[in-house]
N, C-alpha and C positions, 0 to 999 in steps of 0.2 A: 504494500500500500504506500502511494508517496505523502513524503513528510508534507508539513502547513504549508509550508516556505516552497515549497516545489508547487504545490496547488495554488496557490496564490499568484506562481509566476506562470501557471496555463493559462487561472482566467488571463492576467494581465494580456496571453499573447491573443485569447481569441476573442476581445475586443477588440484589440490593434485589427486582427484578420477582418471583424464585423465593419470595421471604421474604412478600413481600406478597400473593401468590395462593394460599399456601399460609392464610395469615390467613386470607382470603377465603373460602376452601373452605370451614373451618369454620365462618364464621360461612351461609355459605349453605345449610349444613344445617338450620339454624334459623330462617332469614330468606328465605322461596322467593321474596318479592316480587323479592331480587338475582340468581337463581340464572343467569339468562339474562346477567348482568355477569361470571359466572363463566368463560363461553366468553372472552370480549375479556381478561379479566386471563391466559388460559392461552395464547391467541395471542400475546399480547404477551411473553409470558416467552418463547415460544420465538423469539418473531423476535430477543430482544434476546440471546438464548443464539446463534442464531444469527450477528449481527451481530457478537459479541466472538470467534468462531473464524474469519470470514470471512480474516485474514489465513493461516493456514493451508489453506484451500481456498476457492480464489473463487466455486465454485459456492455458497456458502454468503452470499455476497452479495447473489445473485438470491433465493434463497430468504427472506433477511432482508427486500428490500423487498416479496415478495410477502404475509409473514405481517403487514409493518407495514401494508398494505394491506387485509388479511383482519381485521385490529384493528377500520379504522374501521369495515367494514362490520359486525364482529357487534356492535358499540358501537351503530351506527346498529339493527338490530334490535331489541338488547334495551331502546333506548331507544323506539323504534315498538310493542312488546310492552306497555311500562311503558305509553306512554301510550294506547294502544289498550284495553287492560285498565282503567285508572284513571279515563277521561272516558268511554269509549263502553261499561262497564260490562260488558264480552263478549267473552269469552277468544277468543282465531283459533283456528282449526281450525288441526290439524297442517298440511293441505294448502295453509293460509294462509302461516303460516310459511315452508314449504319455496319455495312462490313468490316469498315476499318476498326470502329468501334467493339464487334464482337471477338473479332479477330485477337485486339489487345487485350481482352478481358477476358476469352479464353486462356489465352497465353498464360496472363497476369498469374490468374486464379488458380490454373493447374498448378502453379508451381507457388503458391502462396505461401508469406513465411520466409522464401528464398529471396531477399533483399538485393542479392545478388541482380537478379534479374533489373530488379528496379532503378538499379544504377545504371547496367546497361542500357534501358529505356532511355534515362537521363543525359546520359554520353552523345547518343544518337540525337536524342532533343535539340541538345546542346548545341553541337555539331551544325545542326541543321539553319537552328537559329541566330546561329552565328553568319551565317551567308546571307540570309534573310535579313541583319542589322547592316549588312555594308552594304547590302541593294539599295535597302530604304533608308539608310541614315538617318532614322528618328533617334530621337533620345529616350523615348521610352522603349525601344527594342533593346538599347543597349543595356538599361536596368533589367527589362526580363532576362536578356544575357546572365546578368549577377544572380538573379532572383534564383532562374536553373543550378547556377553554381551553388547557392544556397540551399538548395532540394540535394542537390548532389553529396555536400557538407552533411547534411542530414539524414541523408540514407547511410554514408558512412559511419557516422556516429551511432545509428539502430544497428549497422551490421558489427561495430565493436562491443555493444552492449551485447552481442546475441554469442561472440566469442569469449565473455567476458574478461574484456583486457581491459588495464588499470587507468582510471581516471576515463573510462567511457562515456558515464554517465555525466561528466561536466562538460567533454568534448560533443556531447548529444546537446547537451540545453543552451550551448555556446553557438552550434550550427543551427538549432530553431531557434532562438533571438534573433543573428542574421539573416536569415531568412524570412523571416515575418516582418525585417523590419524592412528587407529589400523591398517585399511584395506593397507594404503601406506607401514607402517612399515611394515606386514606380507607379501605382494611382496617382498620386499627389503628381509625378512627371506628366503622365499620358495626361489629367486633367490642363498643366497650364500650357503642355504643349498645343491642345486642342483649342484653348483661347488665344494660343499665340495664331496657330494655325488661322482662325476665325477671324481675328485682327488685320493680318496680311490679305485678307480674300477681300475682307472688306474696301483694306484701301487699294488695291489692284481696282477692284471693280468703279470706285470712287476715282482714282486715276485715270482708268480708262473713260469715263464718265464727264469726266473735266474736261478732257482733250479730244472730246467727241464735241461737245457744246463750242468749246473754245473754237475749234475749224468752221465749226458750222456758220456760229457772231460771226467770223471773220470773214467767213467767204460772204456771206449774208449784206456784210455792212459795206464790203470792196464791193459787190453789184450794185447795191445803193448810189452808191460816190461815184460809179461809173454812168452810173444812169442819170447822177444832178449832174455832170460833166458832157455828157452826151446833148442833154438839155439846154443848157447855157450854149454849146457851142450853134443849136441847132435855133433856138433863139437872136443868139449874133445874126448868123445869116437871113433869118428871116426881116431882120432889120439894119442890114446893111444895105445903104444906099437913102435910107430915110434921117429924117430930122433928128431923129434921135441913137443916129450909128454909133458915135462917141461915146455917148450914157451910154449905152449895153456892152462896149466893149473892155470899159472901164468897171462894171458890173460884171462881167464874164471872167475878166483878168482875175479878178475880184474870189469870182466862185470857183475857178481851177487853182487857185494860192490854199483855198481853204478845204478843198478835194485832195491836193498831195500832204495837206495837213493831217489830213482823218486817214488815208491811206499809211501816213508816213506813224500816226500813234499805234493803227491796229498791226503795224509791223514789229514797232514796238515792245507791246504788251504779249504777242506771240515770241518773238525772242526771250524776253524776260520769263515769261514761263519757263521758255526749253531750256535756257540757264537755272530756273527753282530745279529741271529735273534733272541736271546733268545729261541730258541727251545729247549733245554739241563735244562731238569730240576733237581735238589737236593735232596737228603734225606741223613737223618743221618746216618753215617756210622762208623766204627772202620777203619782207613786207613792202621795203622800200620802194616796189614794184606799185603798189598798193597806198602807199603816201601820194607817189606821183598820179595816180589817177584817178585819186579824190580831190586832188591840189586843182585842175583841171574841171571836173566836175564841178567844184567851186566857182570856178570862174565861170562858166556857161551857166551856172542860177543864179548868178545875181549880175548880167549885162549891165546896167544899168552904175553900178557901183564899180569905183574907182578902185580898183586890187591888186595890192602887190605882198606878194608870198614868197619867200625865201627860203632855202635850205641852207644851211652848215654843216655839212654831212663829210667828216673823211673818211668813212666805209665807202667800199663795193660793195658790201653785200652789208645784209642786217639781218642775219640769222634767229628767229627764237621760234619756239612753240605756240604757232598760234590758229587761226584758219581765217575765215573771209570776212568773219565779224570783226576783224580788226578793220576794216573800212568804214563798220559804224562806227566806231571811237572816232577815227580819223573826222567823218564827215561833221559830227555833232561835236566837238571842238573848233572845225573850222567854221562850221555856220554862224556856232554861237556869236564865234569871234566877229564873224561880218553881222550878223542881225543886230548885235546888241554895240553897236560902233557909229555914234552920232558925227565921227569925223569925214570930212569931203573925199579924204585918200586914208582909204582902209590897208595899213602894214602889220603885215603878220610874218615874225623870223621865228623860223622853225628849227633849232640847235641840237644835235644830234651828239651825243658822248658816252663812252662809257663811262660805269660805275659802282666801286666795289662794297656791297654791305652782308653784314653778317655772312662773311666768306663767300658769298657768291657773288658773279659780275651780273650786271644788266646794262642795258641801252637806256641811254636818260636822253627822253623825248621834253624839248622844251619849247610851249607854244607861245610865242611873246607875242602879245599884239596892242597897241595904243586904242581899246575900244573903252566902254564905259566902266569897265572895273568890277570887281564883287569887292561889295561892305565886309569885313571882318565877321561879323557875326552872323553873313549867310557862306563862308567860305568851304563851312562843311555842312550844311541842310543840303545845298543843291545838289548834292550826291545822294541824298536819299530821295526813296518815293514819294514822299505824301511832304509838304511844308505851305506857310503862309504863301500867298501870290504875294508880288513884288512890280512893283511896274520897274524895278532896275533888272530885275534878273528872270522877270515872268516869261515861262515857256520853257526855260532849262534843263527843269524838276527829269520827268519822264526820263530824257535822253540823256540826260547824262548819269543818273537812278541805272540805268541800262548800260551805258561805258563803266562804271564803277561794277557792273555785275560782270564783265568782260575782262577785265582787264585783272578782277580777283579770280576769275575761273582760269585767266593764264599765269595764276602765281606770283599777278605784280601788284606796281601800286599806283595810284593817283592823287596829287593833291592840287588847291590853285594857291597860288601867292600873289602878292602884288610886284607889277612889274618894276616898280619904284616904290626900295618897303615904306612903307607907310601914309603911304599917297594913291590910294587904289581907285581914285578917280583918272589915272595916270595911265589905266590897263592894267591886263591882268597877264600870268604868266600860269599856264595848263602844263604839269611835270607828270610826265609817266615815265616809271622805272619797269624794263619786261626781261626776262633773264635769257642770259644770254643762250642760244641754242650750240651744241658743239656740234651740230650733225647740220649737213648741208645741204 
């Protein structure tokens, strides 16, 4: 008959089993791949419910070692199931099942008592389930891993008691502690792995959701702007040649400034997404290709404005990690620089250097220009998204919210100064640091 202190530490172990199949349950309502581990966790609660009453009635002895027996075998199942399902691609037939099932249990049974067998069950289990954990790479396969080990610990510690070799009976109660405690912990895994699981589906489904809407606005509001664009031009002509050709054309001008507007923000806010998702990826480039023919581009949008741009460049080449969005940097520095420049002759010198910090080189791009200046205390808002409007620096926010997203996704940096410190009505001076590329 076992002592108080041995009975006290069954019940302890077959609530932990009650506590942990109870987990279980729930998570296998959601998780079918485990459902058939469901049976082995509800055997085992009983055999260990059993086992901590046995001193009150000893038939309840026989029935503990029959259910701890009944364990390996649907453990042994639903491990044959996993992996029959997982590499042979083709669920068993119920009648497959129920055979496999007789089959172990004739086995089991004729040879009941012989422990022996039960280990080899467990080997096999083991074995099996171990290929089945590098297929799926769950983390709750890898705890059933431990949990088998812990059946296996366990059977050997019955088959030492059955030889009666010394210190059996504590190397037995030492392999069901771990074992019971693996099986509670691995509920508690498979549970938050299945909320992790849950979580990821969500924002997959939520992600893809986003960027279904987002194409959709976009294309949605580009037909829009092509079609008020469409209209104005189609209005000019219908009023070309009349009293009023000048008004519509000055009105037209008017509504294509404010179409490449709305074109030029939903281009925007679609980059800045694909930068939130890291979708935009890098490769080594020569950019300078890419200064020159936004320098260019400059000049054919604002006709009208007096433009002289200069380089200081002693590179051939200007090597870094970057791709075609660095044209937007280029473009919304140089716009800025003409839009927001109340002088008759807009000059903009563009100084090109290297520069060594924290052990690495970059290229120190410097955009000097004599326009209207940023105030000190908007010198870092207009790098973010969202700030006060400004009639000095209004219209900034967005495009350069989107160069600061650019230029942090190629690992550099941006700030503005005054081109004359302390005089920032004097112009301002655009410095980006981008690191040097060693591949060509």
């Amino acid at each position: 008959m076992p002592s108080i202190d041995l009975t006290y530490l069954e019940i302890v172990l077959a609530v932990i089993t009650i506590i942990g199949s109870t987990i279980f349950l729930f998570v296998t309502l959601k998780r079918r791949d485990l459902k058939y581990w469901l049976f082995t966790y509800i055997s085992l609660t009983l055999a260990y419910i059993s086992n901590s009453i046995r001193v009150f009635l000893n038939i309840f002895e026989t029935i503990s070692y029959i259910l701890f027996g009944l364990t390996v075998i649907l453990a042994n199942i639903a491990i044959f199931i996993e992996y029959h399902e997982t590499f042979i691609k083709k669920p068993l037939t119920i009648s497959s099942k129920l055979t496999l099932l007789v089959v172990l249990m004739i086995s089991d049974y004729t040879y009941i008592g012989l422990v022996f067998f039960l280990i080899l069950l467990i080997l096999i289990g083991f074995g099996l389930l171990v290929r089945i954990t590098f297929k799926k790479k769950t983390l709750t396969h890898v705890f059933l891993c431990f949990a088998e080990l812990g059946a296996l610990f366990s059977a050997i510690g019955n088959l030492l008691i059955l030889f009666n070799m010394e210190a059996a009976q504590e190397i037995n109660i030492g392999a069901d502690i771990f074992f019971v405690t693996i099986l509670f912990v691995t509920g508690i895994v498979a549970y938050l792995e299945e909320r992790l699981t849950e979580s990821e589906r969500k924002y997959k489904e939520f992600y893809n959701r986003e960027s279904f809407y987002k194409d959709l606005v976009a294309h949605d509001i580009n037909n829009v702007l092509q079609s008020i664009e469409s209209s104005a031009e189609l209005l000019s002509i219908y009023l070309k040649g009349s009293e009023k050709e000048e008004e519509s054309q000055e009105l037209t001008k008017i509504v294509k400034e404010q179409v490449e507007r709305g074109a030029k923000l939903v281009s925007n806010i679609r980059m800045l997404s694909d930068l939130d998702n890291e979708d935009i990826s890098l490769e080594p480039m020569d950019i300078l290709k890419y200064l020159e023919k936004t320098i260019n581009y400059i000049k054919n949008s604002f006709p009208e404005r007096n433009i002289t741009i200069q380089i200081e460049n002693p590179y051939e080449y200007i090597n870094v990690l970057a791709n075609e969005l660095i044209i937007e940097v280029f473009d919304n520095i140089l716009t800025n620089a003409v839009k927001h420049n109340q002088q008759s002759q807009v000059e903009i010198l563009i100084r090109i250097r290297k520069e060594d910090r924290d052990d690495l080189s970059y290229y120190k791009f410097e955009f000097i220009d004599n326009g209207d200046g940023v105030p000190d205390y908007l010198k870092e808002k207009i790098f973010q998204r969202v700030y006060g409007k400004s009639k000095t620096v209004g219209g900034m926010g967005l495009g350069l919210s989107l160069v600061k997203k650019i230029i942090t996704h190629y690992d550099g940096y941006i700030w503005v100064e005054d081109k004359v410190k302390g005089k920032h009505k004097k112009g301002s001076t655009f410095i980006i640091l981008l690191p040097v590329s060693i591949n060509r």
